[in-house]
N, C-alpha and C positions, 0 to 999 in steps of 0.2 A: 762076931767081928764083921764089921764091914766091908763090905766089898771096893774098893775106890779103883774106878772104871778109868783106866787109860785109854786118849787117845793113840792107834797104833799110828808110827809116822807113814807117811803115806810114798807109795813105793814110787822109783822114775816116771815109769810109765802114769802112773794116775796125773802127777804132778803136770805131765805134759797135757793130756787131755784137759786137764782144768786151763792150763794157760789157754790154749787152744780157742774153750771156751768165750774165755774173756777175750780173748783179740775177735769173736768172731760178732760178739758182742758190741766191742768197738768200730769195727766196721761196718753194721749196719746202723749203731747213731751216727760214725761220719755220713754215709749214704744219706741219712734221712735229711743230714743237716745242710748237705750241699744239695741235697732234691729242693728240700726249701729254700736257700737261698738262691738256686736257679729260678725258682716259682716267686719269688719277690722280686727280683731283677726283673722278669718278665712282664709281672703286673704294673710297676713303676717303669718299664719300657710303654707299655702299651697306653698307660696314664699319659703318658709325654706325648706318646703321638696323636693321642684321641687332642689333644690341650693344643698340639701345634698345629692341626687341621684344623682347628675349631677357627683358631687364631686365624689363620689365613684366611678363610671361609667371610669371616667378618672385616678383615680386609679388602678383599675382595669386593664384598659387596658393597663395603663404600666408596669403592674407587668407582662402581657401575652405578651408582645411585643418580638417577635423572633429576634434573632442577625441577621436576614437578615434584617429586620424592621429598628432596632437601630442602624447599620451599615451600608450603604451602600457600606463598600468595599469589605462585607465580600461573600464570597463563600466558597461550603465545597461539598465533593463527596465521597463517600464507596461503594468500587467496590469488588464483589469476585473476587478471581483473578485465582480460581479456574474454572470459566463460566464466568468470563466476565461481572456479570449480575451487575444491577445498585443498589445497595442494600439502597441509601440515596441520592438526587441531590438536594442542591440549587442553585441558580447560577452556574451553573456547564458552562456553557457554553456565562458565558459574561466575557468581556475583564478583566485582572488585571495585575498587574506589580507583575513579578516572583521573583524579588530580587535574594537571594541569593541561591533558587532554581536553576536558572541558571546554578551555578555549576555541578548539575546532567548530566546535559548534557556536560559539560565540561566535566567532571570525564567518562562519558559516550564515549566521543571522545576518550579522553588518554586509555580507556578498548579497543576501537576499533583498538588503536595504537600499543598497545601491543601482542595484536592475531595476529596482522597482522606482528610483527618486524618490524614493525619503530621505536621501542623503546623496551626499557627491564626496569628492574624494579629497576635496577644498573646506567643505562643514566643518566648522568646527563647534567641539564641544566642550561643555562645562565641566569642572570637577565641584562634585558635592563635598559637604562635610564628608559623609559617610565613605568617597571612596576612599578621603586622604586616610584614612582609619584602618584599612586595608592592612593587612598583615603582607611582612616579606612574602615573593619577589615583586617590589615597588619601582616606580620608575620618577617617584617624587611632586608629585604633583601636592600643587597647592590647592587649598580652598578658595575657589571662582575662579582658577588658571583656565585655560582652552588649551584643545590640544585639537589637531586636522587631523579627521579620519585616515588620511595617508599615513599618519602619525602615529597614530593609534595600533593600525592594522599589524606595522613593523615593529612596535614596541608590543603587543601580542606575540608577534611570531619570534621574535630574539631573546629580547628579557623576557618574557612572559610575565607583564606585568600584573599582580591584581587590582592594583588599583585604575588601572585601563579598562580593565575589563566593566570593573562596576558602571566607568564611566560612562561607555557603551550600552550598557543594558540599563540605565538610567536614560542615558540621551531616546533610545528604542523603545520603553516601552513605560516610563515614568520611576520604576523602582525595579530592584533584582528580585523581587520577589515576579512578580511579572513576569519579566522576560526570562527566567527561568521556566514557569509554565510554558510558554511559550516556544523554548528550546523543547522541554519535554513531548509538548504536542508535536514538532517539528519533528523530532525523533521518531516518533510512532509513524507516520507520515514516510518515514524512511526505510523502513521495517524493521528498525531498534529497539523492538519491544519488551528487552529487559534492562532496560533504560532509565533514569529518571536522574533529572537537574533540578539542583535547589541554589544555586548560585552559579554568575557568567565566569568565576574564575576558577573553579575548584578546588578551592579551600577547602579543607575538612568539614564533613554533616556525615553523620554515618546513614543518614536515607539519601544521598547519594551515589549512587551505583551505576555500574556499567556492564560490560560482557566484554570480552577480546575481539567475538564474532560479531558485536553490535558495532566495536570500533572500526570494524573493516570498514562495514558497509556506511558508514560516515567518512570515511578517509576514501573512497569508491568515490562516491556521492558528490562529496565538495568541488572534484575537480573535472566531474562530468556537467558537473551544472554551471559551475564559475570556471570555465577555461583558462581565460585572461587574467582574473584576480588571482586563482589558485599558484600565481610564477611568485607571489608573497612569500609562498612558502619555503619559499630557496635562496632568499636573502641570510646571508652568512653574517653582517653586522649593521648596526643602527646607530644615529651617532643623535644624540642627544642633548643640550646645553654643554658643548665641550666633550661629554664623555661617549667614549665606544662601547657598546656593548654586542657582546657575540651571541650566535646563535647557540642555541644548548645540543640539537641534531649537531651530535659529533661524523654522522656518517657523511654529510655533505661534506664536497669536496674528497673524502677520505673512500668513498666508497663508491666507484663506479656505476653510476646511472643515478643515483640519488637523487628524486626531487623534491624530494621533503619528507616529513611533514610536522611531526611535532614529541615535543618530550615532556614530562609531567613526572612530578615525584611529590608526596607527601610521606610521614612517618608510615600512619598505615598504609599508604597504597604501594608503598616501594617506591623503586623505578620503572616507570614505563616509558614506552616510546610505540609510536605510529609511525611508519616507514612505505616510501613508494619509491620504487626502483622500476625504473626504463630503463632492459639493455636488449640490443641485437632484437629490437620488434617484439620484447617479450616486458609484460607489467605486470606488478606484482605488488598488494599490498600485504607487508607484515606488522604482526602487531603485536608485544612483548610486554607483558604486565609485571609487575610483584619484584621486578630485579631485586638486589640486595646490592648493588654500589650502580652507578654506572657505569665505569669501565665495563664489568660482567655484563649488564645488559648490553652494554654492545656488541661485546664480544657476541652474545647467544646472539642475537639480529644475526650479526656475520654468518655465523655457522647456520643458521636455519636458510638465510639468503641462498649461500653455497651450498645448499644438500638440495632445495627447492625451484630456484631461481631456470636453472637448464630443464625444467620437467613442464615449465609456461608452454601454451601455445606462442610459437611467433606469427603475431599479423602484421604483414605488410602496413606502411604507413597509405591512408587512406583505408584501411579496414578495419581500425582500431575499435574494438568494442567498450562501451566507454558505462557501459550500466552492468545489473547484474544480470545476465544470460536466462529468460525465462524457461523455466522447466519447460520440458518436452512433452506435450499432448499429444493424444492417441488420434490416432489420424480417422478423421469423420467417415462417415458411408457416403454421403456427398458432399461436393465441393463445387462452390465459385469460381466462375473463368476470372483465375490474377486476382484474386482482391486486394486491393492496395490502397493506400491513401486519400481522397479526391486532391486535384489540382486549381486552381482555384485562379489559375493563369485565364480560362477559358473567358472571362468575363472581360476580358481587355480585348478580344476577336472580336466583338459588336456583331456576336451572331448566335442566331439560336440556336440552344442545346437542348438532347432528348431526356426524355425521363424515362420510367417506369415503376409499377407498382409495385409495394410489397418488398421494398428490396432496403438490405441492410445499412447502416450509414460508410459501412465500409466500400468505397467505389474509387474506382480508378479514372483516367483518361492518359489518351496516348500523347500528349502535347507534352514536348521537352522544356525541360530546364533553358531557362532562357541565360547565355553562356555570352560572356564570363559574368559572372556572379559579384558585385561593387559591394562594398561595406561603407556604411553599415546596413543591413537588412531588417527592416522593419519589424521587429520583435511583436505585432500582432495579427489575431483572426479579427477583428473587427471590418473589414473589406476584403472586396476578392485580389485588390489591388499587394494587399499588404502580404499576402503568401503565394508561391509558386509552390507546385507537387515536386517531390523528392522522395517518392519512392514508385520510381522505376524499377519495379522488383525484377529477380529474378526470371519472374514468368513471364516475364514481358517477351520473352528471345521464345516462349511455347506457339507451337502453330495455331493454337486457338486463340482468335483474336482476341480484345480486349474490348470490356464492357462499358460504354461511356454514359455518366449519368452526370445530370444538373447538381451543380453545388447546393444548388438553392433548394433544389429536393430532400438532397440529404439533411437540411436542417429542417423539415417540418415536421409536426408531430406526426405519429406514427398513423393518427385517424387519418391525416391528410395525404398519406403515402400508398392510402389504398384498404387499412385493416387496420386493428386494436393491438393484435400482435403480428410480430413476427412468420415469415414462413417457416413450414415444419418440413423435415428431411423429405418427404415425399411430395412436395408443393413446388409446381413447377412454376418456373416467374411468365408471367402471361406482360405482356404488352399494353400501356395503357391505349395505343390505338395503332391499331396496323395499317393505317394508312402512311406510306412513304414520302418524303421531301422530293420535289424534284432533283435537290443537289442532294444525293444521296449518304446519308453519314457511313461509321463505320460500321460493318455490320456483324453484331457479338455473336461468341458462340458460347452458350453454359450448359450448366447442367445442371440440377436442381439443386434451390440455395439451403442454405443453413446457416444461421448464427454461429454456430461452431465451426470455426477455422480450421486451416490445413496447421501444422504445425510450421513452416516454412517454405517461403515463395518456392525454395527451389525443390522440396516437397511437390507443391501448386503445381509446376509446369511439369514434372513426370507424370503423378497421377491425371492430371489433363490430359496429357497426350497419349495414354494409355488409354479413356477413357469411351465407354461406348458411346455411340453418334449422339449429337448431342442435341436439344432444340436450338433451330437455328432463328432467331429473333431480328426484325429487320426495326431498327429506333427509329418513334416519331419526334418530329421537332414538339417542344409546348412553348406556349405563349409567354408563362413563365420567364420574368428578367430574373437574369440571376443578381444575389445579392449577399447581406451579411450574411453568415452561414448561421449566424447566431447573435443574440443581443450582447451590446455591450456593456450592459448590467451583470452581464452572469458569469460566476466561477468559474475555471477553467483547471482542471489537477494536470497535471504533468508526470509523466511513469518513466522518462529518461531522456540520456543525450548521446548521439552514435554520429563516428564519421563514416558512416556505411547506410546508407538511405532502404538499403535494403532489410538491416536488423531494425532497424525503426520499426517499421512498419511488422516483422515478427513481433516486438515487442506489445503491441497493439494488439495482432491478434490474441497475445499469451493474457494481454490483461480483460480481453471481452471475454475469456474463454473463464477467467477466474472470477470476473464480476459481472454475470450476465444480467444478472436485473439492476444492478447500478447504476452500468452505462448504457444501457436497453435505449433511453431517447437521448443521450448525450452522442458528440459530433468527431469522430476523430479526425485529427489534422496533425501536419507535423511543421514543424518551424525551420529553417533556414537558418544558420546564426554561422556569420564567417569569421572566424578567430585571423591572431598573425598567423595561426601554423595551419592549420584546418577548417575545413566547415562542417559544423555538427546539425544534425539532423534532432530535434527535438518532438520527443512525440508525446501528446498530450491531448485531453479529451476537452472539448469546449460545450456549453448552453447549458450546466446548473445552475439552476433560479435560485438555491440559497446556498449558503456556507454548510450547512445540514449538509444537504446530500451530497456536497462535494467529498464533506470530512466522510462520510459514510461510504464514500467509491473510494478514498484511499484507508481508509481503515479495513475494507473489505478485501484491496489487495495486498493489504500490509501483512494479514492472514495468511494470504496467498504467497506471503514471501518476493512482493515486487513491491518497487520503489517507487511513491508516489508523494506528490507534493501539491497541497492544496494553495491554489493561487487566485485571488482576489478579484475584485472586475476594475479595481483602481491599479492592480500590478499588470495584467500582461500585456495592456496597450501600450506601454510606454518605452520608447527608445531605451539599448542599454547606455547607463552611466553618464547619462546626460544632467549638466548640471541642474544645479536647484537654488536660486536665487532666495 
């Protein structure tokens, strides 16, 4: 018989320990289940906040993001134009399309046209087929219409017309292709040497390029060399067959000191603008490329004006620096008593002057400025009549006298001055004859020369006065009349324009210092030119026998980062702005 096994019921006690069991059971799956859901709360907390830092982070960085950032076409540059010195760069120096900046340079040719009488302000010119063809902005011209340079210059600087423009580099140089080369060359000349013009208007060509930092020194340039034309540039409207047209420079008028200068926009070049602001003795060219509206580009001018504008040097009026501030050269082991400009007044005394050998073309004499100064002033070196010396430097106030030499010496070749070359630092200037005048001249004190210059007159009169005893040299008269300093056949380049007689003549030294064998037999001199407001000092190297070696001393200092401008033997004798029949 089988056995059939009962379960015995199970007693209180057991009963409880099993519950017991089972609750204890339960309490560690709730445990685990709210361990977990705390641990899922906290990883979707921490997802949230890693998401909303992120979020802001990128926030953040767009609201910091600079218009170089946000734009890539943009570039912008603030130059004192007082020193030269770099006050704001971005992109200053990568490629952009100039637009209608272009015209500066055009406008810049037709100034160079007018100085020279290839034009008056009365010329009038033709329109071609070709310009009437000109794409927007047009100012309407017909096929065989005439328009008078006055005309033209303000219909460039307001409308910015292109069809002006062609007309002008047609009237200039027979076609745009031309006068575009010619702009280009002109450009390098200036020290724009990432530069290049393929039309006067700048229309779209993508081999049309420019820099922000090349634009500076064009917007510098125009209104050191054209004083009197460059007030064009602040004409606010133009009036045309009945119609007004405005300036596109929204900051004239609207922006304190503004004197101009130009605005240009294509698809691809953006908005740009050239900007020159005179306030409180302080100038300043900026230069704003790639905008995206113009409003915004103005806006940015504005704000780069106001963060830069108070950081200019101020120079008094009559000090104004009006080129670009030659780098700073190491100061020689020897020095020149004063070397400064010759004067070229001594030729109207009807008396004889001393020479001597061996000695640079850089020469002074102590005979002032003949005061007050009439306009207009004779825009050439072709006679001694036609320039007065204007650089009474600095040293001139040093106890060591000053060295006086024949104008006319300084123009001879260098065999006829004594030697093949130059003296060497340790070459002391000897005397072509020690015999004395009865009427006894001035009598120089140096110390031994050197082609290489002080860095600054007022360098020159410390280190002179400082300077150990010096040979004391008594000048003899020569038979020598004085005369042209130099033929009137030959090139003359031009390196700037200053109302301070004294940076002139630094400038000079800064550019024999950068192109020694250049201007090794060329003449320096400096020009006289009295504007309404000022009288600028123009310093500029005269007696290159060809175009060659003129373009070669400005291409040499263009390297050198100084501004030079190669001038013709039919341009710098001629009165400015003098009609042309």
């Amino acid at each position: 018989m089988s056995k059939i096994f009962k379960q015995k019921p199970k007693t209180r006690s057991q009963n409880r320990v099993s519950q017991n069991r089972v609750d204890l059971t339960l309490v560690h799956q709730n445990r685990a289940n709210t361990q977990s859901e705390r641990t899922g709360k906290r990883r979707s907390g921490g997802n949230f906040l890693a998401l909303f830092a992120l979020t802001a982070m990128v926030l953040v960085s767009s609201l910091t993001v600079t218009p170089a950032q946000a734009n890539p076409k943009y570039a912008a540059l603030v130059m004192d134009a007082h020193t030269g010195k770099i006050l704001h760069s971005r992109n200053a120096d990568l490629a952009r399309y100039p637009a209608s900046l272009t015209k500066i340079m055009t406008l810049y040719m037709l100034f160079d046209a007018l100085e020279h009488r290839k034009v008056s302000l009365s010329t009038r010119m033709r329109t071609s087929r070709r310009a009437t063809h000109q794409a927007p902005s047009r100012l309407g011209l017909k096929r065989g219409e005439t328009i008078r340079v006055d005309e033209a210059i303000k219909a460039l600087v307001t409308k910015s017309a292109n069809d002006v423009a062609t007309v002008v580099a047609e009237h200039l140089a027979g076609t745009e292709s031309a006068f575009a080369r010619k702009m280009t060359r002109r450009a390098r000349e200036l020290g724009m040497t990432r530069t290049r013009f393929m039309n006067a208007s700048g229309l779209p060509n993508r081999r049309q390029r420019t820099t922000a930092r090349d634009m500076s020194k064009l917007g510098l340039a125009i209104r050191a060399d054209f004083p009197d034309l460059y007030q064009y540039f602040a004409t606010k409207s133009f009036r045309w067959k009945g119609r007004k047209y405005k300036n596109h420079n929204n900051l004239l008028g609207k922006y304190d000191g503004t004197i101009g200068i130009k605005t240009g926009y294509t698809r691809a070049s953006g908005f740009n603008l050239v900007a020159a602001i005179e306030r409180n003795n302080r100038y300043v060219i900026a230069v704003v490329l790639g905008g995206k509206k113009a409003k915004s580009r103005d806006r940015q001018m504005v704000s780069l004006l106001d963060q830069h504008l108070h950081r200019a040097i101020a120079r008094a009026p009559g000090g104004t620096r009006l080129a670009n501030a030659p780098k700073p050269m190491k100061r020689p082991e020897s020095l020149m008593a004063a070397p400064t400009v010759a004067m070229l007044a001594a030729a109207e005394m009807g008396r004889e002057t001393p020479s001597i050998a061996a000695v640079p073309a850089m020469v002074t004499n102590n005979i002032p400025l003949a005061s007050p100064v009439t306009k207009p002033i004779a825009d050439s070196p072709l006679t001694a009549q036609a320039f007065y010396a204007l650089a009474q430097a600095r040293a001139a106030t040093s106890k060591m006298g000053e060295l006086i030499i024949s104008p006319a010496h300084a123009a001879l070749p260098l065999e006829e001055r004594g030697g093949s070359t130059l003296p060497n630092r340790n070459q002391q200037i000897q005397p072509r004859s020690t015999k004395t005048s009865e009427d006894p001249l001035t009598t120089g004190s140096i110390s031994t020369a050197s082609r290489q210059l002080p860095t600054s007159t007022s360098q020159s009169s410390v280190d002179l006065a400082n300077a150990a005893p010096a040979t004391r040299l008594r000048l003899a008269p020569t038979k020598r009349k004085t005369g042209p300093l130099f033929s009137q056949n030959s090139w003359v380049i031009q390196i700037g324009a200053y109302t301070d007689a004294s940076q002139a003549v630094d400038s000079i030294r800064a550019a024999m210092a950068a192109a020694p064998t250049e201007l090794r037999s060329a003449v320096p001199i400096t020009v006289p030119v009295l504007t309404d407001e000022m009288t600028l000092y123009r310093s500029r190297f005269g007696g290159f026998e060809t175009e060659t070696t003129a373009r070669k001393a400005c291409g040499r200092l263009a390297r050198a980062n100084l501004s030079c401008i190669a001038i013709p033997p039919s341009g710098w004798a001629a009165p400015k702005y003098a009609s042309v029949d």
